[in-house]
N, C-alpha and C positions, 0 to 999 in steps of 0.2 A: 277956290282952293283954300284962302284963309278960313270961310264959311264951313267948310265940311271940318278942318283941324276943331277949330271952337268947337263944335259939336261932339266929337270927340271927345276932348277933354271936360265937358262936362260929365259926360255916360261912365266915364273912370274915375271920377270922383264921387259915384255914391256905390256904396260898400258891396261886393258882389253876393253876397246874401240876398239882395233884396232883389225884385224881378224888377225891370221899369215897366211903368204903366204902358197900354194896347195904345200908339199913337195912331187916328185917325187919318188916312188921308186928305182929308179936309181942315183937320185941325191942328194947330203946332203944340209940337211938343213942352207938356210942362215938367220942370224939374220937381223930384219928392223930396217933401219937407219930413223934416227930424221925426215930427208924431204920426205919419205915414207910414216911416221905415220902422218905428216902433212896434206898429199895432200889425205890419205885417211877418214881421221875423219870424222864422220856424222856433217849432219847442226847444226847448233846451240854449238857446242862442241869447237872449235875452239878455242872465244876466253878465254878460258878454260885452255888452254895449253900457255896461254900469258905468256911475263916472269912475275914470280915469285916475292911478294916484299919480304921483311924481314921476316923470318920465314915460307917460301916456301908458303904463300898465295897467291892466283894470283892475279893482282890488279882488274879485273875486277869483280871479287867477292864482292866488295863493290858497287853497282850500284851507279853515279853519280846524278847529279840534278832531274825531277821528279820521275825516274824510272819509269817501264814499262807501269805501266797502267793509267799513265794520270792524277796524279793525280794534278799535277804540272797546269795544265789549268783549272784546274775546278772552279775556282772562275770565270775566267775570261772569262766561256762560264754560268757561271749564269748571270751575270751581260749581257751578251748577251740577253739572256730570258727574263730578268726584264726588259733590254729597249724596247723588243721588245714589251712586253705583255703592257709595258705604251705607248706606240706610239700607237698600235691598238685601247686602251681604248683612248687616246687623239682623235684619228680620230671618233670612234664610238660617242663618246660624243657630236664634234662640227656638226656632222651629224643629229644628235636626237635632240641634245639641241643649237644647233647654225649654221643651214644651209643659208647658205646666200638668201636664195630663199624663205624660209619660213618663216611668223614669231609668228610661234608657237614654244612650246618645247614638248620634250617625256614626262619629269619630270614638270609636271605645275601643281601637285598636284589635280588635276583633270578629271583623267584617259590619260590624253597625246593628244596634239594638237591642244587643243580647247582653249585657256586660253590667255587671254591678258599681261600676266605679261609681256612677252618681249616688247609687244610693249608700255606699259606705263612708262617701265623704258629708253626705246628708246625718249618718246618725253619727258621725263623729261630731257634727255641729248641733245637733238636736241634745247629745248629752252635756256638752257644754250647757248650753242655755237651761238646761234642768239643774244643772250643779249651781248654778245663775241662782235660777229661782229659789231654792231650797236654802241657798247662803244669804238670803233677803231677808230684812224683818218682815213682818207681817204685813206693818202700813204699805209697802213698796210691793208684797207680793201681789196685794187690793187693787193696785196699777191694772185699768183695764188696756188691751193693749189697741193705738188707733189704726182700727182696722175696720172701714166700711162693710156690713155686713153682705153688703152684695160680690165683694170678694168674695169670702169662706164658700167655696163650692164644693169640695171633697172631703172626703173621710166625714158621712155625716152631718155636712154639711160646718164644718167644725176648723177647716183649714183652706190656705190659698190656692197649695198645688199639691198633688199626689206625692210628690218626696218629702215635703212636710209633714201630710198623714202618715206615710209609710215609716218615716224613719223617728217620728216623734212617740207614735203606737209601738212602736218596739223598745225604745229605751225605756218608755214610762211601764212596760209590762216586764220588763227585762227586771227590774230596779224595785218595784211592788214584790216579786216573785223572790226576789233576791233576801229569804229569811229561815231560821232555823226550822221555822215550822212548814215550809216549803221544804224544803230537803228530807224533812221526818217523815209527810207525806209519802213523798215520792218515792223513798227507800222502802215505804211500807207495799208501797203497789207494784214495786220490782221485785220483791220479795215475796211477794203471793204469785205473782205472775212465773219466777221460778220452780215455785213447788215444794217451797224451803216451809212454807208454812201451814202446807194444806194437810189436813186431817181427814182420816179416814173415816169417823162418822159423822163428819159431814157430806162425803162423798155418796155413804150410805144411805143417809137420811133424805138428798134430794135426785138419787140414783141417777145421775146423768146418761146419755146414751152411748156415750164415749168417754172412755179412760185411760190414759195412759197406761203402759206396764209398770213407769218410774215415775212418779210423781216429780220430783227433781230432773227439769229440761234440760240442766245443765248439761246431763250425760248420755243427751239425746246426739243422735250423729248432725242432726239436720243446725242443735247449737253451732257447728262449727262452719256450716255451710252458707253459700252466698244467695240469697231470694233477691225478688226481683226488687228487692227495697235495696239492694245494697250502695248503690248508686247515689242513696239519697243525702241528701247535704255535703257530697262529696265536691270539690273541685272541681270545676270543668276548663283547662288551659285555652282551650277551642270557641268556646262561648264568652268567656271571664266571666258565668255564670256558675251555679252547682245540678247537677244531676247526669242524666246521660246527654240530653243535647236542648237544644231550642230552639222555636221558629220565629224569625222576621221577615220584614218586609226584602230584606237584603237576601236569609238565608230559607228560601221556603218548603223547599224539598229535602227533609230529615229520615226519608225511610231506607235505610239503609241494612234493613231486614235482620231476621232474628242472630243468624249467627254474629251478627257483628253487636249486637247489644247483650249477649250471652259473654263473646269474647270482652267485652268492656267492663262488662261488670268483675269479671274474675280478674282482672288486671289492677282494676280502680276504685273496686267493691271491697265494702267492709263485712263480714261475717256477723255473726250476734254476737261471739263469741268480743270479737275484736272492739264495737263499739260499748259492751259491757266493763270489759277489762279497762275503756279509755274510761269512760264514765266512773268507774269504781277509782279512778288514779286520781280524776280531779276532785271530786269529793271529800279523798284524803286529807288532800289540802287543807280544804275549807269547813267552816261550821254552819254557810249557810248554801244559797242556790244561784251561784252566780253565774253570767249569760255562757259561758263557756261550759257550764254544766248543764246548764239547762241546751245547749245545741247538744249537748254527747245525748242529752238524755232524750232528747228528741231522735236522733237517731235510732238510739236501742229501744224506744218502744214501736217504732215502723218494722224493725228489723223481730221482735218480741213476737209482733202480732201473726207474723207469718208462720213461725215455729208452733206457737202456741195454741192456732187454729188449723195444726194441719190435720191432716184424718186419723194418724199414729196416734195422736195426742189427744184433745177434747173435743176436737171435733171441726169442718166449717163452721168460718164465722157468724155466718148469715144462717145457712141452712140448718146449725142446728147449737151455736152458743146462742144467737140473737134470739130464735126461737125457744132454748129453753129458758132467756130472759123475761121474756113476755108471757109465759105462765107460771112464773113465779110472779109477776108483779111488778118486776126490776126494768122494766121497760115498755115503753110504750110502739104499738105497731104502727099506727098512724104518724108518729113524730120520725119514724124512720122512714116511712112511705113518702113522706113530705121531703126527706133529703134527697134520697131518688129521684126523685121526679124532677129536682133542681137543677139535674143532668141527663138521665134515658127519656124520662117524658116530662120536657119544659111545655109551659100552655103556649100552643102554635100561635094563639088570638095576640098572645103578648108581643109588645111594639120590638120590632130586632135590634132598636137602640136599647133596650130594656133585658135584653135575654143576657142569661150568663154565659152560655152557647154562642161561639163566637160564627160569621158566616164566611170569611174570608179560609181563617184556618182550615175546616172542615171540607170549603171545596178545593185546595191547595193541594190536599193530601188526598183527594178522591181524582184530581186533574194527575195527580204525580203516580197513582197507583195503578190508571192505564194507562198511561206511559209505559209504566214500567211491565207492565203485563203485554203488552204490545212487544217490549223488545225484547223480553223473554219467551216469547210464545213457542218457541222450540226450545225450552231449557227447562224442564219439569220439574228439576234440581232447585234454579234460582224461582221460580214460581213460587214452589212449598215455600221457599227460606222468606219472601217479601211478605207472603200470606196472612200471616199472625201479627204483623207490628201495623200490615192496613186494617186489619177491621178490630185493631187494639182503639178503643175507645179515650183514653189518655193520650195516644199518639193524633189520632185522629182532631180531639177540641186542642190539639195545643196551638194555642193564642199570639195573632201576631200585637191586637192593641187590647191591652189590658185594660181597661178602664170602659165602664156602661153608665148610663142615664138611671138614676136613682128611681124608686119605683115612684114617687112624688112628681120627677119629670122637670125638678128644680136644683138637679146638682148631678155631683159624679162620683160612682163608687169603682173601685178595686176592683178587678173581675178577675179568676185564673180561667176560663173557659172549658171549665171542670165544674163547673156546679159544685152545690155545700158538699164537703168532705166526709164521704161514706167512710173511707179509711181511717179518717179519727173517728167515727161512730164506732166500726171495728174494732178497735184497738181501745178504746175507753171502754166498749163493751166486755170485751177479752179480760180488762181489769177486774171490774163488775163481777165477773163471774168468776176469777182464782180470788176474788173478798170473800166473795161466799161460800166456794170449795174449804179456807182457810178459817172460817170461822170469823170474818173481819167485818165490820158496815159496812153498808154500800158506800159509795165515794158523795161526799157534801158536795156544795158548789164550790166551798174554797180546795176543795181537792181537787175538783175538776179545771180550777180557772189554773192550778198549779200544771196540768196536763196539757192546756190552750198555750202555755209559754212555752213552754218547751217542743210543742208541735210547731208552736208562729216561728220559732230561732230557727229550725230547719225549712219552713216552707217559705220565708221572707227572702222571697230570691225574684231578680228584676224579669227572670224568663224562664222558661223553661216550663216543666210539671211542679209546679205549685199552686199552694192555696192561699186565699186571701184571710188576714183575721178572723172577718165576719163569718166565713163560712167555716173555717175550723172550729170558733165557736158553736158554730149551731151543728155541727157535727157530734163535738165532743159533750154536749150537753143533752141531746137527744142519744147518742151513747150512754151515755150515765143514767138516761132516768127520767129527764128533766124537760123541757122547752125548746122551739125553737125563741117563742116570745121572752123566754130567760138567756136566752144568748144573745137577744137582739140589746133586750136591756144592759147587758153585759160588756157588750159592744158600743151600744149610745157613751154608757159612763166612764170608761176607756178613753175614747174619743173626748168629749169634754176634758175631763181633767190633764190628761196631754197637750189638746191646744193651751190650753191657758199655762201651765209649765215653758210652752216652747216659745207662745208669742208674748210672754211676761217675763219670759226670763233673756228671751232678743232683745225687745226691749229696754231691761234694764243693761243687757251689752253694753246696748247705745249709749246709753247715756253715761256708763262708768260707774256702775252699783250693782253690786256692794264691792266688787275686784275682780280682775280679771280671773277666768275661769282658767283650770291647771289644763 
């Protein structure tokens, strides 16, 4: 009995973790020693059996710094999160609301992308830094400004982002324009264009095909009437653009057919009459041509052109002013042909990041036109009415991303997805010809660049049916007589002396030279 107790209390003195060794029937049992029970203990159990502190606790029973589950990083893997989730919202934001390419926003309070605010707080800052420059001395104005060339990617290659180009090219041509001899101009070419100045043998002498009964359009009925220009430079509360509407990526079905663009215009539309009389009031004013005259004046010559090429009058513009341009001399056929083609026939070979012809717009408004003839199919009424604004060509290229790949393939130009502008060809041509009815020269290039400003102040809109500089240039110069390689040059030196105005006179912002701008 004592024999089996011993035995016993040996077996209860080593740690129940450990198994005791397979005893032999043949052989007596041996007790396991300390490096035994060591080398066999399950995982984790180990440091378990570590010494002992005071009062036989093990030390590692007190787990040190985080312990086991982490908790010790977890601040410092939120704070990972938060930057992470602010850096993604910082990127999405200057994407939507600040891409260097565009210059529209997501957020313009107007369903997104339509909306001028970027670019009127652009030329509000653009003319600042012009007034910058201009208040410098010389040495300061020499200030090249540090800007790695591989920046400058638009307008020409000449600036960093597209509201720089847009809203620097306007001040600096707004402000150039802005002089007596500009205004002496431009009075002379609205005054032939009236009929206040034309002469009957000259009428004789180059016997046009078409002649008014009144030489004076004033007291034509159609002066007091709304065309389909009236819209233009006008407000849009809808878009926070100007005309009748615009497409984005937010707003992409605009055809809301003809009665309702008829109805718009008579509501929101200015007459000739109306944009003349505004025009003649600011004028008053002043002794030279400043941007508020020059948008009236841009109005009234859109509004000009339609009166004054209608059939009552001297005739179509194309079919038979441009035409008897071109055998008088006054005009070249091939430099018109080349504007055309910039929009009816662009070269198909040419890369689609290159075309002025947008691909998004064009299929938007042909996906939305049988729609809409699908759900009119028994309405022969709303059919006619949708008819005329689908296979309206204006409606049709309006552009949801304004901006293409330079013909170069090493920057980015301005696009309106309207190709170079027939309508200034039109309408500089329409001048052209009451100079000549009137007895006047043709119009120079400083009278023509006088005609470019005041067409860029009405078509310098972030959406909508607009034109881009480059191509009102080459419109209104191949109107007149002249080039497109004279509008390009025209355009290049533009562009130059703007950047350097806007990123010299930032510059010296910066730095506190010569004072701050008013």
């Amino acid at each position: 009995m004592r024999k089996e107790l011993a035995s016993c209390a040996v077996r209860t003195a080593v740690p129940s973790v450990v198994l005791p060794p397979k005893v032999s029937p043949h052989r007596a049992p041996v007790a396991a020693s300390p490096d035994t029970t060591q080398r066999i203990a399950p995982r984790g159990t180990r440091s378990m059996t570590s010494a002992p502190r005071r009062g036989g606790i093990p030390e590692t029973a007190f787990p040190t710094g985080g312990g086991q589950d982490g908790t010790q990083n977890l601040p410092a893997r939120a704070m990972k999160y938060v930057l992470g989730l602010a850096a993604a919202g910082y990127l999405c934001d200057k994407a939507a609301n600040g891409f260097f390419l565009s210059t529209t926003s997501l957020h313009d309070g107007r369903g997104g992308f339509t909306s001028n605010a970027r670019l009127d707080k652009a030329f509000t800052e653009a003319a600042a830094y012009r007034q910058r420059f201009h208040a410098a001395e010389p040495g300061e104005r020499a200030l090249q400004p540090r800007l790695p060339a591989f920046l400058k990617r638009c307008g020409n290659r000449q600036f960093v982002s597209m509201t720089d180009y847009r809203a620097a090219t306007k001040v600096h041509l707004i402000e150039r324009t802005d002089t007596p001899e500009a205004r002496a101009s431009l009075l002379k070419s609205l005054e032939c264009l009236q009929g206040t100045l034309v002469k009957q043998e000259c009428v004789d002498r180059y016997a046009p095909s078409s002649v008014p009964a009144d030489f004076d359009l004033r007291n034509s009925a159609l002066y007091g009437q709304k065309s389909k220009y009236a819209l233009a430079g006008v407000s849009n509360t809808e878009t926070g653009a100007r005309g009748y509407t615009s497409r984005s990526i937010t707003r992409p079905f605009v055809n809301r057919g003809l009665r309702h663009f008829k109805e718009d215009s008579e509501r929101r539309g200015l007459s000739l009459r109306k944009s003349s009389e505004s025009l003649q009031a600011q004028l008053a004013k002043e002794g030279a041509l400043s941007g508020t005259a020059q948008f009236a004046a841009g109005q009234t010559l859109l509004n000009f052109r339609q009166v004054y090429a209608s059939d009552e009058h001297w005739g179509h513009a194309e079919n038979v002013i441009m035409k008897f341009l071109v055998e008088q001399g006054l005009l070249s056929q091939r430099q018109t042909e080349r504007i055309d083609e910039s929009l009816m026939f662009e070269d198909p070979s040419k890369s689609v990041f290159k075309r002025n012809t947008g691909v998004a717009g064009p299929l938007l408004h042909r996906l939305e036109t049988r729609f809409k003839e699908f759900l009119l199919r028994d309405d022969p009424e709303g059919l006619e009415d949708i008819r005329p604004m689908a296979l309206s060509k204006n409606m049709e290229n309006l552009a949801i991303a304004h901006f293409k790949l330079n013909e170069r393939g090493d920057g980015f130009e301005d696009c309106s997805g309207l190709g170079d502008s027939f309508t200034a060809a039109n309408a500089v041509a329409c001048i052209n010809h009451a100079r000549l009815m009137s007895g006047e020269p043709r119009l120079s290039m400083q009278d023509v660049e006088v005609l470019i400003a005041c067409l860029n102040a009405v078509y310098d809109d972030a959406s909508g049916s607009r034109h881009t500089l480059q191509e009102i240039a080459r419109g209104c110069f191949a109107g007149a007589g002249y080039t497109i390689e004279d509008a390009d040059a025209f355009f290049e030196g533009i562009c130059r002396e703007a950047a350097q105005e806007f990123y010299t006179g930032k510059q010296l912002a910066k730095a506190g030279l010569p004072g701050r701008p008013a």
